[in-house]
C-alpha positions as CSV (number, residue, x, y, z in Angstrom):
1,X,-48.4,41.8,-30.0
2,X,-47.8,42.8,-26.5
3,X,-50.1,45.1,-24.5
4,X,-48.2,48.0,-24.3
5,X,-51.5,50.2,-22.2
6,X,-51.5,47.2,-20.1
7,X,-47.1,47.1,-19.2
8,X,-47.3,50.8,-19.0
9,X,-49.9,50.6,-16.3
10,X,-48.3,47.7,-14.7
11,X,-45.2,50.5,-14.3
12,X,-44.1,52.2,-11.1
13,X,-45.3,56.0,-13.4
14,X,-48.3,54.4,-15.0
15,X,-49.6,52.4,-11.4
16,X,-49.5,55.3,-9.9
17,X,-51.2,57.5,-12.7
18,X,-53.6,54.1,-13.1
19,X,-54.8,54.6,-9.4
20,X,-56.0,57.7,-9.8
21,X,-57.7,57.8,-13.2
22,X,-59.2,54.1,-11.6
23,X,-57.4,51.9,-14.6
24,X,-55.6,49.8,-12.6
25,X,-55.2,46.3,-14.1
26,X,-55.4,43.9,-11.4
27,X,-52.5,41.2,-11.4
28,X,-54.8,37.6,-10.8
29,X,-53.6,35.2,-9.1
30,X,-53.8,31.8,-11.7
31,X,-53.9,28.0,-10.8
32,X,-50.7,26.8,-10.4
33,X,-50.6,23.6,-8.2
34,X,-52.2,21.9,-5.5
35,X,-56.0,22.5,-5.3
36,X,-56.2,26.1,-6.0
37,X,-57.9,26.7,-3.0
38,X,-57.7,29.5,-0.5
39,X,-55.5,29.4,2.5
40,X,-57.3,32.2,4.0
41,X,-60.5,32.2,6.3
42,X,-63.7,32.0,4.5
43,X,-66.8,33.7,6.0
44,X,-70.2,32.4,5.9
45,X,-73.4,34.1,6.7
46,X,-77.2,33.7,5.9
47,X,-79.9,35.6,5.4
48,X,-82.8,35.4,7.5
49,X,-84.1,31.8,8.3
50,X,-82.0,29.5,6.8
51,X,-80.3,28.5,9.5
52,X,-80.8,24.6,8.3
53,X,-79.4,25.2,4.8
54,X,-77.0,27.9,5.8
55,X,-75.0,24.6,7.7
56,X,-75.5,22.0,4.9
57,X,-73.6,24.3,2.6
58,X,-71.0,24.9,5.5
59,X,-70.7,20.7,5.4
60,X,-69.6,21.3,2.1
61,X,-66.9,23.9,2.7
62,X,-65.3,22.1,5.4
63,X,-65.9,19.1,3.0
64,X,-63.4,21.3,0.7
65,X,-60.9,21.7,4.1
66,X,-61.5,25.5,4.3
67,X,-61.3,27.1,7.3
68,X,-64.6,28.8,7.2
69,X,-66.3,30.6,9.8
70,X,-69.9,31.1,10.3
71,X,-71.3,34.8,11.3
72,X,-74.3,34.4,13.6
73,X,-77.0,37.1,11.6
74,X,-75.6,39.6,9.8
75,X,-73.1,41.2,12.0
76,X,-69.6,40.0,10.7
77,X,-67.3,41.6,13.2
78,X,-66.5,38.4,15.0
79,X,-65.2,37.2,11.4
80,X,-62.0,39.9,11.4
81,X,-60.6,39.9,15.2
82,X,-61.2,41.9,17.7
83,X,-59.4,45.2,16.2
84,X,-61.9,44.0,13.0
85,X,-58.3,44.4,10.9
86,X,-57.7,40.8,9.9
87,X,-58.7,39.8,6.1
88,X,-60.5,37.1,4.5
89,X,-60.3,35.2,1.5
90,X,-63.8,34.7,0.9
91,X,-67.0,35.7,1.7
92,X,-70.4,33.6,1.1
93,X,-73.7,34.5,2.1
94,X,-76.6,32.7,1.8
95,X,-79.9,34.6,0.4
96,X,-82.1,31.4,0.3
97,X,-84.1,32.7,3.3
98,X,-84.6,36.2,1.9
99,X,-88.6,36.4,1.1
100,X,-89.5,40.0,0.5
101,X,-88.1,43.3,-0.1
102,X,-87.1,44.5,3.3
103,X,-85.1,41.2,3.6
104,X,-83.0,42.9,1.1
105,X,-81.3,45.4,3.9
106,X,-79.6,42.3,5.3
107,X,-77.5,42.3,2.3
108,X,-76.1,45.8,3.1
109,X,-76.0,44.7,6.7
110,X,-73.9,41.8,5.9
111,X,-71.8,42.9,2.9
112,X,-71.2,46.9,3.4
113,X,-68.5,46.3,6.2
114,X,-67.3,42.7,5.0
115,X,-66.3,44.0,1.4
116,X,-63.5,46.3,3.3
117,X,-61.9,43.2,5.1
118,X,-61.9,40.9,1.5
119,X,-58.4,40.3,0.1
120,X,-57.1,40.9,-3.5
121,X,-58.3,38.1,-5.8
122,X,-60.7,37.3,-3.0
123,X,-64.2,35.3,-3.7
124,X,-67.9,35.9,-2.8
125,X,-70.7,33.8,-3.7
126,X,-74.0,34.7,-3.1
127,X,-76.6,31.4,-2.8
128,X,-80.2,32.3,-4.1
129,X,-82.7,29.6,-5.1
130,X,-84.2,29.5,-8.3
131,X,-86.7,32.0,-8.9
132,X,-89.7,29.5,-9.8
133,X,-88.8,27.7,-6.6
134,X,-90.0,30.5,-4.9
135,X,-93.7,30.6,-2.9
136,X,-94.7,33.8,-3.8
137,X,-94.2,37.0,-5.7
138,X,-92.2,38.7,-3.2
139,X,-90.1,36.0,-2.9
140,X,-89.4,35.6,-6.0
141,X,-88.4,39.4,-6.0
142,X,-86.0,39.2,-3.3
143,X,-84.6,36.0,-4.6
144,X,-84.2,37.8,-8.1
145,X,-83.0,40.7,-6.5
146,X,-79.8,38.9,-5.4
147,X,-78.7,38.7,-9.5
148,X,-78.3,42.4,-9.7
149,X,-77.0,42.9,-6.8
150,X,-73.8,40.1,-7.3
151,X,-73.1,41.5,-11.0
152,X,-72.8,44.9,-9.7
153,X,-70.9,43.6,-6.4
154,X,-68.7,42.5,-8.9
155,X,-68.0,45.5,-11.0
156,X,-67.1,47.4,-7.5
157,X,-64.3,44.8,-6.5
158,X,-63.3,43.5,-9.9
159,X,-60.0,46.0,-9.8
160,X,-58.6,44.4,-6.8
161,X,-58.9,41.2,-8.7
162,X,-61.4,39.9,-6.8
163,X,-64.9,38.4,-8.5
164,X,-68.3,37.5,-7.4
165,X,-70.8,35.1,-8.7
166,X,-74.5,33.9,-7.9
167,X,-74.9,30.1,-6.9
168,X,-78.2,29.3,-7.8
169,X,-79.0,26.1,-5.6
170,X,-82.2,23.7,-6.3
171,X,-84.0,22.6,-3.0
172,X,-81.5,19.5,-1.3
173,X,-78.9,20.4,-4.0
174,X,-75.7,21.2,-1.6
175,X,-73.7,18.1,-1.9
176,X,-73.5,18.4,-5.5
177,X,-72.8,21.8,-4.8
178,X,-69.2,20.7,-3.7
179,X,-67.3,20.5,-7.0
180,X,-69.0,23.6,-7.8
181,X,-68.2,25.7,-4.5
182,X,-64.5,24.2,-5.3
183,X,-63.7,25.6,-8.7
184,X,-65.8,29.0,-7.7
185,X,-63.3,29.7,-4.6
186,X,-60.6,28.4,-6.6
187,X,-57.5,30.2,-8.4
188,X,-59.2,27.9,-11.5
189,X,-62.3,30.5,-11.9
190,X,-59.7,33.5,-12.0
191,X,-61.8,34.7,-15.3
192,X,-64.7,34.2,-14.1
193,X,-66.9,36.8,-12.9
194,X,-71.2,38.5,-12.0
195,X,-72.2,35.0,-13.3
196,X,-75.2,33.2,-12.3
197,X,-74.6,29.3,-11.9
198,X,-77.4,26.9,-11.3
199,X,-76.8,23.5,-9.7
200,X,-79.5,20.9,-9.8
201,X,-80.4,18.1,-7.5
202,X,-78.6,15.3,-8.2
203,X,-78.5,11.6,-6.8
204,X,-74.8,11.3,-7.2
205,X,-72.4,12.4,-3.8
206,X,-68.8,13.6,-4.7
207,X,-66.8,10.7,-4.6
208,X,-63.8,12.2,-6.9
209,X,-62.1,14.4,-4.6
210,X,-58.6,14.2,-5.2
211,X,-55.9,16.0,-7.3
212,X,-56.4,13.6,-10.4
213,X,-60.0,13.1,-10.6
214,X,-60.1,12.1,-14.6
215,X,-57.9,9.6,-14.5
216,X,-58.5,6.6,-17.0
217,X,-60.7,9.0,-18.7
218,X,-60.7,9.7,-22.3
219,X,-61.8,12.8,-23.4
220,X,-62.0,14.1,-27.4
221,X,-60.9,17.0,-28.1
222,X,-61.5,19.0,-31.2
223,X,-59.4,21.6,-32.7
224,X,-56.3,20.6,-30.4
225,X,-53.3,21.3,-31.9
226,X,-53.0,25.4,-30.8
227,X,-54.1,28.1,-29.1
228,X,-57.1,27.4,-26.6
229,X,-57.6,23.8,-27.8
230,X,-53.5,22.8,-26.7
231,X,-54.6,24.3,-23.7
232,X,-57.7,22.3,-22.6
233,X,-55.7,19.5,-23.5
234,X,-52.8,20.4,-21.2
235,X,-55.2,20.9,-18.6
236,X,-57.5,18.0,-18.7
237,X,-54.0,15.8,-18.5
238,X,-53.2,17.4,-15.9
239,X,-56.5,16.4,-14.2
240,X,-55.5,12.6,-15.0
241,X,-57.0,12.1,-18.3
242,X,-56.1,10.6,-21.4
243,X,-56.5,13.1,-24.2
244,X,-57.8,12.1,-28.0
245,X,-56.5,15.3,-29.7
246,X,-58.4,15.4,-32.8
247,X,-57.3,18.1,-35.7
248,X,-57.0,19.0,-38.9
249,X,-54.2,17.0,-41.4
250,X,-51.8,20.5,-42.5
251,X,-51.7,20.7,-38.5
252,X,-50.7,16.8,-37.7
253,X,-46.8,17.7,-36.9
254,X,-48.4,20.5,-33.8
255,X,-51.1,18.0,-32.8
256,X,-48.2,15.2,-32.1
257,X,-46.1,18.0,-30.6
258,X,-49.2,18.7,-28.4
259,X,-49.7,14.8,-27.6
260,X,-46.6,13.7,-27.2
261,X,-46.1,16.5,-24.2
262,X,-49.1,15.3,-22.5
263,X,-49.1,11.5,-23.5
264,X,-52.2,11.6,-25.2
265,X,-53.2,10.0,-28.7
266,X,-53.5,12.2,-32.1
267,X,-56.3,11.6,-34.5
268,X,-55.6,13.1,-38.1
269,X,-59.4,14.6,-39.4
270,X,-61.1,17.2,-40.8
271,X,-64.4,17.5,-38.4
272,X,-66.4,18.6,-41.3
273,X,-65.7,15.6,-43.4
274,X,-68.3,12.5,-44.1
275,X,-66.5,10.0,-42.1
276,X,-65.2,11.7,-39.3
277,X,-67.7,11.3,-36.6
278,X,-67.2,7.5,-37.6
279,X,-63.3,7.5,-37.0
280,X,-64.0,9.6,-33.6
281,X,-65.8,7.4,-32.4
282,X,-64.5,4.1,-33.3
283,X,-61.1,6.0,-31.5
284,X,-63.0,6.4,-28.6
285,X,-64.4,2.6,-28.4
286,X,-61.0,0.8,-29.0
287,X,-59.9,2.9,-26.1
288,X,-62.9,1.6,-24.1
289,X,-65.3,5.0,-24.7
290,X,-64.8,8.4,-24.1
291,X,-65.6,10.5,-21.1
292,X,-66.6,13.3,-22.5
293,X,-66.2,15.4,-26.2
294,X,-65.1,18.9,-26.1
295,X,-66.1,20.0,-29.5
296,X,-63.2,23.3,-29.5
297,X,-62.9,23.3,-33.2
298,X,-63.6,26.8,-34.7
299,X,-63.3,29.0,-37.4
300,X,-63.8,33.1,-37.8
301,X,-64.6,34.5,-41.6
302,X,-65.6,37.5,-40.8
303,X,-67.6,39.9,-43.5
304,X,-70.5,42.5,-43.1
305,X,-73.1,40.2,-44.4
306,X,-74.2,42.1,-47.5
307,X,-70.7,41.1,-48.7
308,X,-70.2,38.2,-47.2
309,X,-69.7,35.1,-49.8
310,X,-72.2,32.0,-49.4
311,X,-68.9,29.9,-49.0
312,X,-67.6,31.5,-45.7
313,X,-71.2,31.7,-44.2
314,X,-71.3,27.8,-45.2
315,X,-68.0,26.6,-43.8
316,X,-68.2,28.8,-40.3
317,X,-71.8,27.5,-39.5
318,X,-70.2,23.7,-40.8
319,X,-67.2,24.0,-38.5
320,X,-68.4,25.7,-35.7
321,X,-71.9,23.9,-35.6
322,X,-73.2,21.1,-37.7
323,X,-70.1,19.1,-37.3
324,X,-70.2,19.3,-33.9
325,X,-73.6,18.0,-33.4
326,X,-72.7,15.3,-35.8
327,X,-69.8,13.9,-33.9
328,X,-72.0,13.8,-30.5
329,X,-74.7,12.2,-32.3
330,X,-72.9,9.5,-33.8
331,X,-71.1,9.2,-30.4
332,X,-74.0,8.4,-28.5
333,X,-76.1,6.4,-31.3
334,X,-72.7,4.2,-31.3
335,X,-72.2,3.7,-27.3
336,X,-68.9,5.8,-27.7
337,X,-69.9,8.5,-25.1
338,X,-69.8,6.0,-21.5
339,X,-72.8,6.8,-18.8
340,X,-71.7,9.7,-16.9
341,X,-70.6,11.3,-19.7
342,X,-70.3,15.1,-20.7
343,X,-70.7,16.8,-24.1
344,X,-69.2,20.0,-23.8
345,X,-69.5,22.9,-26.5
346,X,-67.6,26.1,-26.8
347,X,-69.6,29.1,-27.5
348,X,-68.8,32.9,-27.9
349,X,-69.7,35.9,-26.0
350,X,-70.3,37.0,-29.9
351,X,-72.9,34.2,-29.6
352,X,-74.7,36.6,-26.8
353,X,-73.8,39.8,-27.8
354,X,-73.4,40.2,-31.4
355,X,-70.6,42.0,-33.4
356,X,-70.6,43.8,-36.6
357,X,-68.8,41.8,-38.9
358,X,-69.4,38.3,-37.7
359,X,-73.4,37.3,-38.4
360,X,-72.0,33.7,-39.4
361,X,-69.7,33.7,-36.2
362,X,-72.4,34.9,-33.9
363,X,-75.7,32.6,-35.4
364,X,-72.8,29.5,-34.9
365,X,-72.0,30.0,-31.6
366,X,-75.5,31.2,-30.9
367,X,-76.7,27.7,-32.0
368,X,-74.3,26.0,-29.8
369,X,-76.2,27.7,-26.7
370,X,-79.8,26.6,-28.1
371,X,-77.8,23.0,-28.8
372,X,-76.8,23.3,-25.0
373,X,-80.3,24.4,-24.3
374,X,-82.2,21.4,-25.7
375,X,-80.0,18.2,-25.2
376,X,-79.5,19.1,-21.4
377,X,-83.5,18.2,-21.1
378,X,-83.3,15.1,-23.0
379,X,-84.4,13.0,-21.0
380,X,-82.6,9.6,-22.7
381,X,-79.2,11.4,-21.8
382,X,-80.7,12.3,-18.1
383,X,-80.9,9.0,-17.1
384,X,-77.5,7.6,-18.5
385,X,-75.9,10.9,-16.4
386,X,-74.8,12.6,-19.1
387,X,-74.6,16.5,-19.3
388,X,-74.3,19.0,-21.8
389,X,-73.1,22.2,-21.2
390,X,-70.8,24.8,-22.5
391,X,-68.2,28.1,-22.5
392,X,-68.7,31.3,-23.9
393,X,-65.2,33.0,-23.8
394,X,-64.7,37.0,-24.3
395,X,-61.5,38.4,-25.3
396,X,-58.9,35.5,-24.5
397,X,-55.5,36.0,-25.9
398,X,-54.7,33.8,-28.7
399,X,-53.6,34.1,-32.3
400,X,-56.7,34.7,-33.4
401,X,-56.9,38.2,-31.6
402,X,-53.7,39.2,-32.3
403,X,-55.0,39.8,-36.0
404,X,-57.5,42.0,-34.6
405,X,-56.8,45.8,-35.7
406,X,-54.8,47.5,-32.5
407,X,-57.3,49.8,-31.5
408,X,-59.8,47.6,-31.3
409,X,-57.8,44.9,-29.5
410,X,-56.2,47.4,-26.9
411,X,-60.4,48.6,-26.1
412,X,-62.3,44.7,-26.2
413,X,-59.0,43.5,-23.6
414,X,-60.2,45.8,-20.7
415,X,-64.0,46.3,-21.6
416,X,-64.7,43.7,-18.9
417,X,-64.5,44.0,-14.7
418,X,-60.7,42.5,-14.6
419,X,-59.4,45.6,-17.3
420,X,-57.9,42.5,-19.1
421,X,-57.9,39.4,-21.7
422,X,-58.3,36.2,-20.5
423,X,-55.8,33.3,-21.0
424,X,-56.3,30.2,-22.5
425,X,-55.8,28.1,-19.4
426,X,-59.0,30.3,-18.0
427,X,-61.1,28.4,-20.6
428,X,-59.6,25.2,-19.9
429,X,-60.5,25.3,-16.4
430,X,-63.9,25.7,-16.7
431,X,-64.0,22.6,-19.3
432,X,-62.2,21.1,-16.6
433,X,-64.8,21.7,-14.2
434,X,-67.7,20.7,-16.9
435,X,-65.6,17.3,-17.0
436,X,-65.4,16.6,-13.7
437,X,-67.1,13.3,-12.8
438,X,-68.5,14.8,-9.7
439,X,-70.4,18.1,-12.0
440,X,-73.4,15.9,-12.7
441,X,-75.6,18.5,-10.7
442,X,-74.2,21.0,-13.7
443,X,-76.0,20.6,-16.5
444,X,-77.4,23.2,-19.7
445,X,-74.7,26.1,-18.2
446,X,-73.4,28.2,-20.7
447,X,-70.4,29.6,-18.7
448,X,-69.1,33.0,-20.2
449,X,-65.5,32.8,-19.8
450,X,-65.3,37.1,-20.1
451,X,-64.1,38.7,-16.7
452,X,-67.7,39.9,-17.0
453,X,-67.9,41.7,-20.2
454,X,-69.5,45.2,-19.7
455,X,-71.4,45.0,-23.1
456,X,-73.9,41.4,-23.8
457,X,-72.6,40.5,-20.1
């Protein structure tokens, strides 16, 4: 069902009556081609004394072909023309060197004026350092203090379409930092917004730079035949890979539609069932081993729990959980996951939050994050490369919340920083950037795909 608050305050009557009541739904600018990139100037600055890692990370940007220009302290005038009028696409300021409370005011210094000269769907990205890196308690305040200050950052600028996020670098960790800094300036990370991202050290340079950068990759994915699973297919294609669409028998004649569109290979079976984590993976070796599983298969069965049947409890934690750890296991107990590899889950921001009506839904997608949690340590899949991570989409649109009683709906679409649902494609990127060969630094993430939900956010 269209969203008829969201077309009347996209009109010429309801903008202007939007603006002033401060409901304006910002239109974002989506991927489309090329690298997504900006065209416009990115700023960098750093906080006190980090000059050093202040111009690795600008390596990086150039790296990406920005045009990025550093501020000397905190004074960004030099950034915006001599009349200070000119815009930017970007700002990124580097708080590694921040180490005690007063530190703090060079945030205000830096950001206060900057904000003004930031485009519509502009980017910041605020660097901290993980807060157990730190040498001391005040430190480790100031470097902590940068997480509140980029979620709220973010609620201030999210009507222009414009997001912020906090890049949370390990010491040495800027070159795998690239692929990262890529998809976070991108059009790709349109949905995503006041997340905190950590990247870890990692031996691996980028190497995969280019428009295609899965290509002869296989990557399975579960629950493709509709809705966000067509997506994520479509997308990683696009990236160069070849797709293993894996779903459900009544849905075979939409999964061929699906791979037929994207030249990638259908596989007829029900996830839950005893030999399917078998047939995945014996798919996965006659095509010479998968890059990466994206286990997207899901179900909803939604009851308050004291009426809840043991059945629909059952099959949503099966579906959404146990199966899903099945297939991987098998996978990598049978060499069908390749070194390098990525296990990828897809969560829930019910998993964080909670929701009345949905205890099954929420402990499934709950246990994906702990599943994320664990296997990213284990130290067997460190040394083969291989990463686990995972999304945890909000409100995307999609069948699914279409059957979601109209009042309800027409609230959970703008109870988030962008006033609006996400799209498919918005989960697909991030999976996309998950898969990439060059996001070994990323690794346990659970990325909430929720234009920064106001409520479990």
């Amino acid at each position: 069902m269209p969203d008829k608050i969201e077309q009347f305050l996209r009109s010429n009557a309801g903008s202007a009556i939007a603006a002033k009541l401060g409901l304006v739904v910002p239109d974002l600018e989506r991927y489309e081609s090329g690298s997504g990139l900006p065209t416009g100037r990115v700023v960098l600055a750093g906080g006190a004394h980090s000059e050093a890692a202040t111009l690795a990370l600008r390596e990086q940007i150039d790296a990406l072909g920005l045009d990025c220009f550093v501020v000397t302290g905190s004074d960004s005038s030099a950034a915006f023309g001599e009349d200070g009028a000119e815009k930017c696409a970007a700002l990124v300021y580097d708080g590694r060197g921040l180490g005690n409370a007063g530190d703090l005011a060079d945030l205000h210094r830096f950001f206060s004026p900057a904000v003004r000269r930031l485009s519509n769907n502009g980017r910041i990205l605020v660097i901290a350092e993980p807060v157990e890196a730190a040498d001391s308690p005040e430190r480790a305040a100031a470097q902590r203090a940068l997480e509140g200050f980029t979620r709220s950052l973010a609620k201030e600028i999210g009507n222009r379409g414009s997001t912020a996020q906090l890049l949370l670098l390990d010491r040495g960790a800027e070159a795998a930092a690239r692929t990262t800094l890529g998809y976070l300036l991108s059009t790709k990370s349109a949905y995503i917004d006041g997340q905190a991202v950590r990247v870890r050290a990692a031996t691996a340079t980028p190497g995969s730079n280019n428009e295609k950068p899965l290509t002869d990759k296989v990557v399975v994915v579960t629950g493709a035949a509709r809705g966000i699973g067509e997506s994520i297919c479509r997308v990683l294609a696009r990236e160069g890979a070849r797709i293993v669409g894996v779903d459900i028998p009544p849905s075979a004649d939409e999964l061929r539609a699906v791979m037929n569109a994207i030249g990638g290979e259908p596989l007829d079976a029900d996830i839950t069932a005893e030999d399917a984590p078998a047939k995945i993976a014996a798919k996965a070796l006659e095509l010479g081993g998968a890059h990466a599983i994206v286990h997207n298969a899901g179900v909803t069965r939604d009851k308050l729990l004291v009426n809840m049947s043991e059945q629909w409890w059952d099959m949503t934690l099966e579906i959404n959980l146990a199966a899903a750890q099945r297939i991987s296991a098998h996978l990598l107990s049978e060499g069908a996951l390749n070194d390098g590899g990525r296990i990828i889950g897809v969560a829930s921001m019910v998993g964080i939050s909670g929701q009345r009506g949905q205890t099954n839904y929420a402990a499934s997608k709950a246990g994906v994050i702990g599943y994320v949690d664990y296997m990213s340590r284990d130290a067997a899949l460190a040394a083969r490369g291989i990463t686990v991570n995972a999304v945890a989409p909000g409100f995307i649109e999609t069948q699914m919340t279409e059957a979601i009683p109209v009042l309800t709906r027409e609230i959970a679409r703008r109870l988030n920083s962008l006033s609006q649902g996400g799209q498919p494609e918005d989960v697909a990127e991030a999976i996309a950037w998950f898969a990439h060969p060059d996001s070994t630094a990323i690794n346990g993430v659970t990325l909430r795909v929720c234009g920064q939900n106001w409520i479990g956010a």
